[in-house]
C-alpha positions as CSV (number, residue, x, y, z in Angstrom):
1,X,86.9,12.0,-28.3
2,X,86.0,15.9,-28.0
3,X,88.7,16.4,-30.7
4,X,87.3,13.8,-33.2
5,X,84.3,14.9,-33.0
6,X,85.2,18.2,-33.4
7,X,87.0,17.4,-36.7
8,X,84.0,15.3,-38.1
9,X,82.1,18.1,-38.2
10,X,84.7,20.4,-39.5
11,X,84.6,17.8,-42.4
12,X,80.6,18.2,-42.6
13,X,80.7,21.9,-42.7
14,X,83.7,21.9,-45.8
15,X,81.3,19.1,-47.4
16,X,78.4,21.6,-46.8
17,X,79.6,25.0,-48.2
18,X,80.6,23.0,-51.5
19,X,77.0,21.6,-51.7
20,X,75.7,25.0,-50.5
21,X,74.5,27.1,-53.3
22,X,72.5,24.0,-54.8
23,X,70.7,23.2,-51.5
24,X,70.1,27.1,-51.3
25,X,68.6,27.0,-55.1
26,X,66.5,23.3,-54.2
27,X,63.0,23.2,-53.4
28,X,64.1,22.6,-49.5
29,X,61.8,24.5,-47.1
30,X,63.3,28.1,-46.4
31,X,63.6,27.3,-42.5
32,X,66.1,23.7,-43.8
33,X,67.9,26.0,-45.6
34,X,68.5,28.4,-43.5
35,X,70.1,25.5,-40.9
36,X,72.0,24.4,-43.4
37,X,73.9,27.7,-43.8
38,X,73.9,28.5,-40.2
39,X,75.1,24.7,-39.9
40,X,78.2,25.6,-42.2
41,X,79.2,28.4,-41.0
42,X,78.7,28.3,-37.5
43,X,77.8,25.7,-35.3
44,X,77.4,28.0,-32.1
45,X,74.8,30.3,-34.0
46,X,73.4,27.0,-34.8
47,X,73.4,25.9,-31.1
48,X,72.0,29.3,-30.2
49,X,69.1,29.0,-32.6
50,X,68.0,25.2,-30.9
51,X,68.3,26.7,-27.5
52,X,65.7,29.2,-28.4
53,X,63.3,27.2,-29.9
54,X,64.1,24.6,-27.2
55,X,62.9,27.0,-24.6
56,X,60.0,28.2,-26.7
57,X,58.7,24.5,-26.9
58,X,59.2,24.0,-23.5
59,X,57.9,27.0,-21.9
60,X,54.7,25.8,-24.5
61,X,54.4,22.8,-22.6
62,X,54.5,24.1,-19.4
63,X,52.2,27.0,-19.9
64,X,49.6,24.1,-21.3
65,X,50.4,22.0,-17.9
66,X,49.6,25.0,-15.6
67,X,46.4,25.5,-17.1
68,X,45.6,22.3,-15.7
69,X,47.1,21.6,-12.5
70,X,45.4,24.9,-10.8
71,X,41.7,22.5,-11.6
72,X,43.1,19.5,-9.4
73,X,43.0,17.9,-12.5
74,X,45.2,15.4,-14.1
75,X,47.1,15.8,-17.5
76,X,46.9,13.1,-19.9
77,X,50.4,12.7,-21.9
78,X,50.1,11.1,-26.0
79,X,53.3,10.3,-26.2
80,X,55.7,9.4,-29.6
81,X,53.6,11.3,-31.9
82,X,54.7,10.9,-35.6
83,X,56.6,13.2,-37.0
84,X,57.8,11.8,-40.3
85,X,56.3,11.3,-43.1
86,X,54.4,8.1,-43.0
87,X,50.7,9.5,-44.2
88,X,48.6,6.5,-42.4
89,X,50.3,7.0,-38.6
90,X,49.3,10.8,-39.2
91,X,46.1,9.1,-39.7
92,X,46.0,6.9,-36.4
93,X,46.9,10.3,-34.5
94,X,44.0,12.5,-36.3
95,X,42.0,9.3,-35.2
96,X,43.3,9.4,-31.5
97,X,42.4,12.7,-30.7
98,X,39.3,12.5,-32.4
99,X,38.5,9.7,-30.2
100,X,39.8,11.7,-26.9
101,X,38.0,15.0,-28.2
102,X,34.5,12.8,-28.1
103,X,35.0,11.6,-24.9
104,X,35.6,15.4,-23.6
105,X,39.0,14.6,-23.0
106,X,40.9,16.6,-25.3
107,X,41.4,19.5,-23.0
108,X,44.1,17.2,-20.5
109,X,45.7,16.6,-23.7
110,X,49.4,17.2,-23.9
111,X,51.0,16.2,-27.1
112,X,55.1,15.0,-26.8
113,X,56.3,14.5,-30.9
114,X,59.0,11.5,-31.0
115,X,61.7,14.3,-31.3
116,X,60.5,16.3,-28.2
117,X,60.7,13.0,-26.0
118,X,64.1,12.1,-27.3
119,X,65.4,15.7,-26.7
120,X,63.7,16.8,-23.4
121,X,62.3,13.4,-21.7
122,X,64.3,14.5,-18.4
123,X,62.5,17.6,-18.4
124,X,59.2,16.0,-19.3
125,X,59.7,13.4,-16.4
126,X,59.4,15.9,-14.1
127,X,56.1,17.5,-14.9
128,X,54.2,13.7,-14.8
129,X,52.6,13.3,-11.6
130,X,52.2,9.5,-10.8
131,X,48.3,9.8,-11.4
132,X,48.1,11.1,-14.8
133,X,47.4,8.9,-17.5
134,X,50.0,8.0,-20.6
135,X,49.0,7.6,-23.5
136,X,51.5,5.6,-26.4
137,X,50.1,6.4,-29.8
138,X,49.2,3.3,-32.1
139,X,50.9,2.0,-35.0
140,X,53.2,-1.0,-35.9
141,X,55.7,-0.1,-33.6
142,X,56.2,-3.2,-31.0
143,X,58.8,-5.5,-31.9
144,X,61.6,-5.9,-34.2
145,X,60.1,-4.2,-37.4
146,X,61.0,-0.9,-35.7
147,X,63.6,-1.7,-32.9
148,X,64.2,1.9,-32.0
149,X,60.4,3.0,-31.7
150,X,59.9,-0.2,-29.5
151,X,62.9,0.6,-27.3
152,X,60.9,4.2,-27.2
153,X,58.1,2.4,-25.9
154,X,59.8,0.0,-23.5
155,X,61.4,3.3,-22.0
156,X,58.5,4.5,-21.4
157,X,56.7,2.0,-20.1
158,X,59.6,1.4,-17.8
159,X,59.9,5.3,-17.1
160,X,56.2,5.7,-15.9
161,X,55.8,1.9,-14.8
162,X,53.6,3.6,-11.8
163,X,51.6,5.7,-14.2
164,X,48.3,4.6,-15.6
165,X,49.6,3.5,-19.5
166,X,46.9,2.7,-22.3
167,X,49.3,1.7,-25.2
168,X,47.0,2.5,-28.4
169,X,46.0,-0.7,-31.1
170,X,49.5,-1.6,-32.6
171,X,50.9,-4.2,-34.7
172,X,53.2,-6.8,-32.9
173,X,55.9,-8.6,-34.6
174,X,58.7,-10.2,-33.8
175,X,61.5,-12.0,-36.0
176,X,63.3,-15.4,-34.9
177,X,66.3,-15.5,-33.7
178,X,68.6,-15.0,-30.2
179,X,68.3,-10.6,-30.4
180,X,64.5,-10.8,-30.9
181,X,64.2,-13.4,-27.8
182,X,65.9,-11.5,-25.5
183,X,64.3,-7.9,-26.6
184,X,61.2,-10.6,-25.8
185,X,62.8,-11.1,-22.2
186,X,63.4,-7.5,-21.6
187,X,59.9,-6.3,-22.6
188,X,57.8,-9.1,-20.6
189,X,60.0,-7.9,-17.8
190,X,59.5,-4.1,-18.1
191,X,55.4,-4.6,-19.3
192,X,54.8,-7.1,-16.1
193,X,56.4,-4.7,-13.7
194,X,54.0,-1.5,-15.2
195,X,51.2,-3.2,-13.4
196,X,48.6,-0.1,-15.0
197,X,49.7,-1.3,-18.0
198,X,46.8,-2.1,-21.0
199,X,48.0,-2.8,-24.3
200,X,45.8,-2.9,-27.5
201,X,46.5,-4.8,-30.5
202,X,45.1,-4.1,-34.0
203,X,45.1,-7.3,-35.7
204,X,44.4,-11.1,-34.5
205,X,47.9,-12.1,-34.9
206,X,49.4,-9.9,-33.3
207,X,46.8,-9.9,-29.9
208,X,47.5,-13.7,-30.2
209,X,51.3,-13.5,-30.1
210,X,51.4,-10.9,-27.3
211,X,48.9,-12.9,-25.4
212,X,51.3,-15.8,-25.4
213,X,54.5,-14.1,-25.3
214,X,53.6,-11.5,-22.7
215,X,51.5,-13.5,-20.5
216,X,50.3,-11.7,-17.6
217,X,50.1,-8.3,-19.4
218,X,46.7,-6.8,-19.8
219,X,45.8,-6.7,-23.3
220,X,42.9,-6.3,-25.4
221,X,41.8,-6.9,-29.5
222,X,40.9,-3.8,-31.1
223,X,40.9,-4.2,-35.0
């Protein structure tokens, strides 16, 4: 409830302020630590604060959209983009715009971090016209390693199942058991019904798994 909630994070904030001076005196980045004091202390200032860079990041994204539309031209959407620490999918991304800079692509381009989708995919939906093309970075997300990045990509896929959809070279891997054969169900379903759909794979096991599992799905090897 409203008033659970609002007690858990009355809890938080007491747990913060006796923590406070220490995180203030760490080697945090200035901008953490100034949430974390805001955080304590006020969670409406703190509210505040993400509304105003919410805006900022959206008005961003926009501005970056109507510099294309006016052309008649399509946007291209690279969606999920890393943003944790993981050095090598930093790498795949560098690699991925390379790739779309060479092909004179690069000015379509609209990047959407995995924390921009997750907090503004509503907002997002309604600046994709059915034509432009959606890009799913590349990594080792499909499957049961990472269950919340595949349901991320399932979403999308089922979100933009009318959209063009190139899913970059990922690893596929899926663990036995009931859970992983129905999120197997659910995905065949939702990738069969995107019928733009192309999905690379960067490893022989993993093109030969999906090629069995998700028969009917276009997909191609791309070490």
């Amino acid at each position: 409830s409203y008033f659970s909630y609002r007690e858990k994070v009355r809890e938080l904030q007491r747990e913060g302020r006796k923590i406070l001076f220490s995180v203030l005196k760490s080697s945090v980045p200035v901008i953490e630590k100034i949430r974390f004091y805001v955080f304590c202390f006020s969670i409406r200032t703190l509210y505040f604060i993400h509304n105003i860079r919410r805006r900022k990041k959206l008005l961003g994204l926009k501005k970056k959209i109507s510099r294309i539309r006016p052309k008649g031209e399509n946007c291209i959407f690279l969606m999920t983009d890393p943003e944790h620490g993981n050095l090598g999918d930093h790498a795949i991304l560098s690699a991925e715009m390379q790739l779309l800079k060479e092909m004179g692509l690069s000015k379509h381009l609209i990047l959407i971090g995995y924390t921009d989708y997750m907090l503004y995919r509503d907002v997002i939906f309604e600046w994709v016209m059915p034509d432009d093309l959606i890009l799913i970075t590349g990594g080792g997300n499909m499957g049961t390693v990472w269950p919340r990045l595949d349901d991320i990509i399932t979403e999308i896929i089922a979100t933009y199942y009318k959209n063009p959809i190139i899913v970059f070279p990922q690893t596929c891997y899926y663990t036995d058991g009931i859970l992983a054969r129905k999120r197997i169900l659910r995905n065949k379903e939702i990738y069969l019904k995107a019928e733009k759909l192309k999905v690379f794979l960067r490893d022989r096991t993993s093109y030969e798994f999906f090629h069995k599992k998700f028969w009917g799905v276009e997909s191609f090897l791309a070490p």
